[in-house]
C-alpha positions in Angstrom: -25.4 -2.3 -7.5 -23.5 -5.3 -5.8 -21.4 -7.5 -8.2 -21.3 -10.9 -8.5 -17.7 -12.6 -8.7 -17.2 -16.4 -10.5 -14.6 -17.5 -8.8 -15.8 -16.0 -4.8 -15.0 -18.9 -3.1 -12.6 -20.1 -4.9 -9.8 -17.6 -4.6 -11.0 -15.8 -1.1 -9.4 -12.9 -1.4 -12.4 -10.4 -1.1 -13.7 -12.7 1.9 -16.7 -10.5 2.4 -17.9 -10.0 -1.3 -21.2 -11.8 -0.6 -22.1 -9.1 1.7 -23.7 -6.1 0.7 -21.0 -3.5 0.8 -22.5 -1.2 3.3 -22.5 -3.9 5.7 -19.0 -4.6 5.3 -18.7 -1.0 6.4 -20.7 -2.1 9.6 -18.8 -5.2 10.3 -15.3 -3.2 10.0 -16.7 -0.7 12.5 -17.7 -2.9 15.2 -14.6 -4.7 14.8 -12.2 -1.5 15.3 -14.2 -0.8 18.2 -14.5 -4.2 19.3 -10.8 -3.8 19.4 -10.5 -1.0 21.6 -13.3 -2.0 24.4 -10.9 -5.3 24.6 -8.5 -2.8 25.8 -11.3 -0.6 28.2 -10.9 2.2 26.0 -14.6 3.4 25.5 -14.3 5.5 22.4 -16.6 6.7 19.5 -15.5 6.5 15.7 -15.9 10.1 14.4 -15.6 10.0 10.4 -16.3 6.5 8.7 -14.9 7.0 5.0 -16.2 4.7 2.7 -15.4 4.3 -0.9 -17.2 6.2 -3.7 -16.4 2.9 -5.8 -15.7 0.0 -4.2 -15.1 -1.8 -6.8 -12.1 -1.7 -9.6 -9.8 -0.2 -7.3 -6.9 -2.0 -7.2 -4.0 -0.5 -8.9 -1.7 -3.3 -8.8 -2.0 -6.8 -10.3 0.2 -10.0 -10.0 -0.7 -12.9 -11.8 1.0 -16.1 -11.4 1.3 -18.6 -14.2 1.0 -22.6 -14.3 1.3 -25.8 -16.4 -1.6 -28.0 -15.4 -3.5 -30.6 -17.4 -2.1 -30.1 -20.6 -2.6 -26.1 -20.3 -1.6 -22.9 -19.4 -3.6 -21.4 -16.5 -2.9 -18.2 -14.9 -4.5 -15.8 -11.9 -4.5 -15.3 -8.0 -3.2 -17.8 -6.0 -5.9 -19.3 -4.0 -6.2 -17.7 0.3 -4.0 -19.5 1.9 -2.4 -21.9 -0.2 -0.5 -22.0 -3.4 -3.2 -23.3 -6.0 -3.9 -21.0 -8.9 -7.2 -19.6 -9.6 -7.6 -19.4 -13.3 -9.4 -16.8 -14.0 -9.9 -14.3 -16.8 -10.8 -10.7 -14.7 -11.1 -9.6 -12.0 -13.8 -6.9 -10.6 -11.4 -5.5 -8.4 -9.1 -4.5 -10.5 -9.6 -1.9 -13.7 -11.2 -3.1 -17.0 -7.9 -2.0 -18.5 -5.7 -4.2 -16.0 -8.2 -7.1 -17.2 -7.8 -6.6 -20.9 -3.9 -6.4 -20.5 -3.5 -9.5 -18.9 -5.7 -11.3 -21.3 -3.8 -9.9 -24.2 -0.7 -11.4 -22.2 -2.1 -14.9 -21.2 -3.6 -15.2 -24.9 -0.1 -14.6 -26.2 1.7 -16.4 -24.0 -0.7 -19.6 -25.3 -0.4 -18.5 -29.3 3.5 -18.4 -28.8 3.9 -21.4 -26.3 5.7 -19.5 -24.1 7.1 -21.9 -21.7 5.5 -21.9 -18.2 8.0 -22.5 -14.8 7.5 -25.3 -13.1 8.2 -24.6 -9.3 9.1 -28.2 -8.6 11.0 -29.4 -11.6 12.4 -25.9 -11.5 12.7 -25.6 -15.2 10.7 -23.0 -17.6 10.6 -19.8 -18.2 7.4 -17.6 -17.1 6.4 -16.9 -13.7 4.5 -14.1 -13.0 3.3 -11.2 -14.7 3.0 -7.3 -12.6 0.7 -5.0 -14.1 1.1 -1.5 -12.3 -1.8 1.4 -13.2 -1.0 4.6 -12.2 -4.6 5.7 -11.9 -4.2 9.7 -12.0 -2.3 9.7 -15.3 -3.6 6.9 -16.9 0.1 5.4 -17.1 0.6 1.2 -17.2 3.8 -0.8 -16.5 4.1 -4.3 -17.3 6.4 -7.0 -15.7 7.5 -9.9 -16.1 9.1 -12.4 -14.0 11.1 -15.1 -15.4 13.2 -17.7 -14.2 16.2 -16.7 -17.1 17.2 -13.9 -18.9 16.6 -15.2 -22.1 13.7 -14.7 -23.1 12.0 -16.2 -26.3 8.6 -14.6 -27.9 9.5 -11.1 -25.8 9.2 -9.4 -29.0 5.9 -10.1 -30.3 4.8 -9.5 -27.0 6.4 -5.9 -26.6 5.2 -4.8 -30.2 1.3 -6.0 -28.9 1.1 -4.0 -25.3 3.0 -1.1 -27.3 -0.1 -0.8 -28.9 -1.8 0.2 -25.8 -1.0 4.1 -25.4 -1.4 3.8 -21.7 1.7 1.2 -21.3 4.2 3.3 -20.3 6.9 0.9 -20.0 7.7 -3.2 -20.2 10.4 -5.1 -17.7 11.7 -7.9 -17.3 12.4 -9.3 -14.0 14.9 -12.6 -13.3 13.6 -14.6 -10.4 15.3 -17.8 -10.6 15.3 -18.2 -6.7 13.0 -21.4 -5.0 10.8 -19.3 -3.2 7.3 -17.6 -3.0 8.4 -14.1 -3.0 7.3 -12.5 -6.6 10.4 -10.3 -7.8 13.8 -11.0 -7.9 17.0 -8.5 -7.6 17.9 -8.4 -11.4 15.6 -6.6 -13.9 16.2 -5.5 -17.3 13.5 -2.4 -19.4 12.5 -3.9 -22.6 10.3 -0.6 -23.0 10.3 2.7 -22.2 11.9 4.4 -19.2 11.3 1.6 -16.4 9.1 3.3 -14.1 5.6 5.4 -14.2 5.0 8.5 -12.6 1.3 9.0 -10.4 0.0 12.4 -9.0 -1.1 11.8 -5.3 -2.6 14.6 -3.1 -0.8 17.1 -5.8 2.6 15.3 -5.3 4.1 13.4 -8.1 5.8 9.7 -7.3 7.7 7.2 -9.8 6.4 3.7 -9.5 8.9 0.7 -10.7 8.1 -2.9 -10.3 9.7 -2.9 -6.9 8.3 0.3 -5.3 5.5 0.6 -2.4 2.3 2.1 -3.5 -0.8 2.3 -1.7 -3.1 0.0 -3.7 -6.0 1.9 -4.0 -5.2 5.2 -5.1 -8.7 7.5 -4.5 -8.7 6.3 -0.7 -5.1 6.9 -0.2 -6.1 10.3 -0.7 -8.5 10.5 1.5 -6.9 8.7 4.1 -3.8 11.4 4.0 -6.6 14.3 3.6 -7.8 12.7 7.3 -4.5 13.3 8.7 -3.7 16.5 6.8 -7.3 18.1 8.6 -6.3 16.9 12.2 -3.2 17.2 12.4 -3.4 21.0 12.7 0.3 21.7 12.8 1.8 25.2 12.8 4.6 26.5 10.2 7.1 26.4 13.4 6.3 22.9 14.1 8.8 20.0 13.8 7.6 16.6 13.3 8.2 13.0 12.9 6.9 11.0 10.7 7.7 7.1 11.5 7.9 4.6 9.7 7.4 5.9 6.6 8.0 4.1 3.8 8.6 6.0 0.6 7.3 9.3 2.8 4.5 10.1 1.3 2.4 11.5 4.3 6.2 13.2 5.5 6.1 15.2 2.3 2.3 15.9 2.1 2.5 17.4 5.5 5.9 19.2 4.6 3.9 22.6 2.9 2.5 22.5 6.3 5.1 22.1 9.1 8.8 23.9 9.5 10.7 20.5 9.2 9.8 16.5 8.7 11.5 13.7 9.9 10.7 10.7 7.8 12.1 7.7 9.9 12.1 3.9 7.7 14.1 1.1 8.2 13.9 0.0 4.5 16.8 1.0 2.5 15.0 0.9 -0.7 11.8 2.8 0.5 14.2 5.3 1.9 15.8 5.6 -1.6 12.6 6.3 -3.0 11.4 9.1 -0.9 14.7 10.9 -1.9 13.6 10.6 -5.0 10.3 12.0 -4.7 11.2 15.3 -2.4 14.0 16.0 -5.0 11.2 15.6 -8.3 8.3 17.7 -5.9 11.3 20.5 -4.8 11.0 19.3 -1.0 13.9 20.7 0.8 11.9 20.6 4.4 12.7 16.5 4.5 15.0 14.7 5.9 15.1 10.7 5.8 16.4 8.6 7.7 17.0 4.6 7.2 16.9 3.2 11.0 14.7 1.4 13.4 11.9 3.8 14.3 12.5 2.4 17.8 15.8 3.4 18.2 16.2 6.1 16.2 13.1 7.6 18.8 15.6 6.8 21.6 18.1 9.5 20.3 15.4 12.7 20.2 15.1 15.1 22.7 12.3 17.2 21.6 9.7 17.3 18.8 6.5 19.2 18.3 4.6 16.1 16.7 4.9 12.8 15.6 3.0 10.8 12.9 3.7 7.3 13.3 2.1 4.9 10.8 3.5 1.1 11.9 3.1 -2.1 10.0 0.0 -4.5 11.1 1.6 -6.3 13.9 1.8 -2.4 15.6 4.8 -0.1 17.5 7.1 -1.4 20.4 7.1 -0.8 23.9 10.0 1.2 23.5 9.1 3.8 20.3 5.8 4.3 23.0 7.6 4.9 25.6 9.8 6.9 24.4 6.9 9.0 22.8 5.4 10.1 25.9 9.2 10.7 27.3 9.2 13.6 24.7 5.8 14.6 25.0 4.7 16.1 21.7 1.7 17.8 21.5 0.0 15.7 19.1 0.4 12.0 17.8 -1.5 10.7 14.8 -1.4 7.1 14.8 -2.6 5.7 11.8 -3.2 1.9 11.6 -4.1 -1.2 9.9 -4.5 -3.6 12.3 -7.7 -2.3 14.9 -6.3 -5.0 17.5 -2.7 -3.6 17.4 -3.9 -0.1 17.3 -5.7 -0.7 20.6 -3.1 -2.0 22.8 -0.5 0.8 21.6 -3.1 3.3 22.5 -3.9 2.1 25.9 0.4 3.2 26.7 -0.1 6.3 24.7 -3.5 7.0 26.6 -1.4 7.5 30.0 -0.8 10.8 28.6 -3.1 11.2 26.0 -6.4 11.6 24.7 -8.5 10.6 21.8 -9.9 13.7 20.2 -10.7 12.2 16.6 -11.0 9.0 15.2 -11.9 7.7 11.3 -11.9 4.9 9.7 -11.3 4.5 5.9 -12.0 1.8 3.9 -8.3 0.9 1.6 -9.7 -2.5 0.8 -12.9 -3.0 0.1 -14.6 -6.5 0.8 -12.1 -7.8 2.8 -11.7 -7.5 6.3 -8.9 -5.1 6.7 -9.6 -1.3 7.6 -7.5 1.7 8.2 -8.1 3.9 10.7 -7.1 7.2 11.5 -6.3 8.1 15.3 -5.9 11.6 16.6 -4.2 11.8 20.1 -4.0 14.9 22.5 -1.2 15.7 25.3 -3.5 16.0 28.7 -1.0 18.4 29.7 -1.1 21.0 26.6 -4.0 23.2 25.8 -4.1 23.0 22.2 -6.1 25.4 19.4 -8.5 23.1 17.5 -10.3 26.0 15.9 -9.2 23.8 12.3 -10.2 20.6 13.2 
């Protein structure tokens, strides 16, 4: 049953929610292999993953908050501008996300909370974070103000308290002129700070500031993808680039001798420490540099799992990838048109054995897929796979 959203046009941030969903699925298809046949690489997609639920997926909701014609409004900021769409759900997000931010923009009203203005630059409320931890049913709330004081905070704490699945309130200070949501300084109001989430049997800790994949039941699938053809040995050593917090490092670590978990983000780094030392990883190392140049510096690896951001690898890391000649690369993407160029340098020495697709964000246009690359030179066992 296809869903009907109010305010569609208006916000634009599902673009293809007038489509039936299944045809989405057919339009991110063609596209990824649009993508490749731009760069003469005549492929097949293996595995198209779609989602059992396509709606209420999201795990992660920011709402910004405004002063306009004598009232408070409060959603998503409008595709490519910075109007706010008031709203009062949203179907891609849970019913309990929905009900928490109404309780919080219906007390924010009754307590006349004041509302920052972004060009006056005075008030106090900014934004509000809610963060669902979907497999344990835990719920952070944040919110962003311009000041540390912060009037009302109480009756607002002593309401979402009442809600057993918030876990824990903060308060974030973002008195900065810009668009970026968090600032630096945060203080917990409630509970321990953070939430923990079970993914593909690992636990993580989410605060207000950590990376999550935003839809947690095809995050699973997507790393179950790479878990199946990858294949690796328990002698193997691999590389996993740019990694972010490491989740697909320490996934594949119960499989492999040794991961290294390469991330240029010292606070993503930080956080994959973290999680090996709460799971008992020992097999992990990470490593906060360039995946480019850290690449440079190897001399030999078994495999390499390399997941870049949507503008793709460099030159160089490619280069230097085929210069060490590992017997498998999984390159796992988010941008199809980025995905093809890199893989026309890799396909100089390699070859496509498997390709998926899985759909992370349902009625829009983006799509992950999942690309499993051969050395030409190395006669591999894919009894597995």
């Amino acid at each position: 049953m296809e869903k009907i959203c109010k305010i569609m046009k208006k916000c634009g941030g599902c673009n293809m929610l007038d489509k039936p969903y299944d045809k989405t699925i057919e339009i991110k298809k063609q596209n990824v292999l649009d993508c490749l046949k731009n760069e003469n690489i005549n492929t097949h997609i293996d595995n198209v993953i779609k989602a059992s639920n396509p709606y209420e997926y999201r795990n992660k909701m920011i709402v910004a908050f405004k002063y306009e014609n004598g009232k408070v409004i409060s959603g998503f900021y409008e595709e490519g501008s910075h109007n706010i769409v008031d709203m009062d759900s949203c179907i891609m997000h849970t019913p309990l996300q929905n009900k928490i931010f109404n309780l919080i923009k219906n007390k924010v009203k009754r307590l006349r909370i004041s509302i920052y203005d972004e060009y006056r630059r005075r008030g106090l409320l900014r934004y509000v974070l809610i963060r669902e931890a979907i497999n344990t049913n835990q719920i952070l709330v944040t919110f962003v103000t311009s000041e540390e004081m912060f009037p009302g905070r109480k009756e607002l704490i002593k309401d979402l308290k009442a809600i057993k699945e918030v876990r824990t309130i903060v308060q974030n200070i973002n008195n900065r002129q810009t668009s970026i949501v968090l600032g630096e300084k945060e203080k917990v109001l409630y509970g321990p700070g953070y939430i923990e989430d079970m993914l593909c049997g690992l636990k993580f800790r989410i605060t207000s500031k950590s990376f999550y994949q935003v839809n947690t039941v095809q995050a699973e699938k997507l790393y179950n993808e790479v878990v199946k053809y990858s294949d690796f040995s328990k002698s193997d050593a691999i590389i996993d680039a740019y990694s972010g917090i490491g989740t697909i490092g320490m996934i594949m670590s119960s499989h492999v001798k040794n991961v290294i978990s390469v991330e240029n983000n010292k606070q993503a780094v930080k956080a994959a420490i973290e999680a090996s030392r709460i799971n008992n990883i020992s097999n992990c190392r990470f490593y906060t540099a360039d995946a480019t140049e850290f690449m440079k510096d190897i001399d030999t690896i078994d495999a390499v799992i390399m997941d870049p951001p949507r503008s793709g690898s460099t030159v160089e890391f490619l280069e230097s990838l085929i210069r060490l000649s590992p017997k498998k690369i999984i390159y796992v993407s988010c941008g199809p048109d980025t995905l093809a160029r890199d893989l026309k340098v890799l396909l100089k020495k390699y070859k496509i054995s498997h390709i998926s697709i899985v759909d992370m964000f349902c009625f829009t246009k983006h799509i992950e897929t999942v690309v499993c690359l051969e050395n030409k030179n190395i006669t591999l066992n894919n009894d597995k796979g």
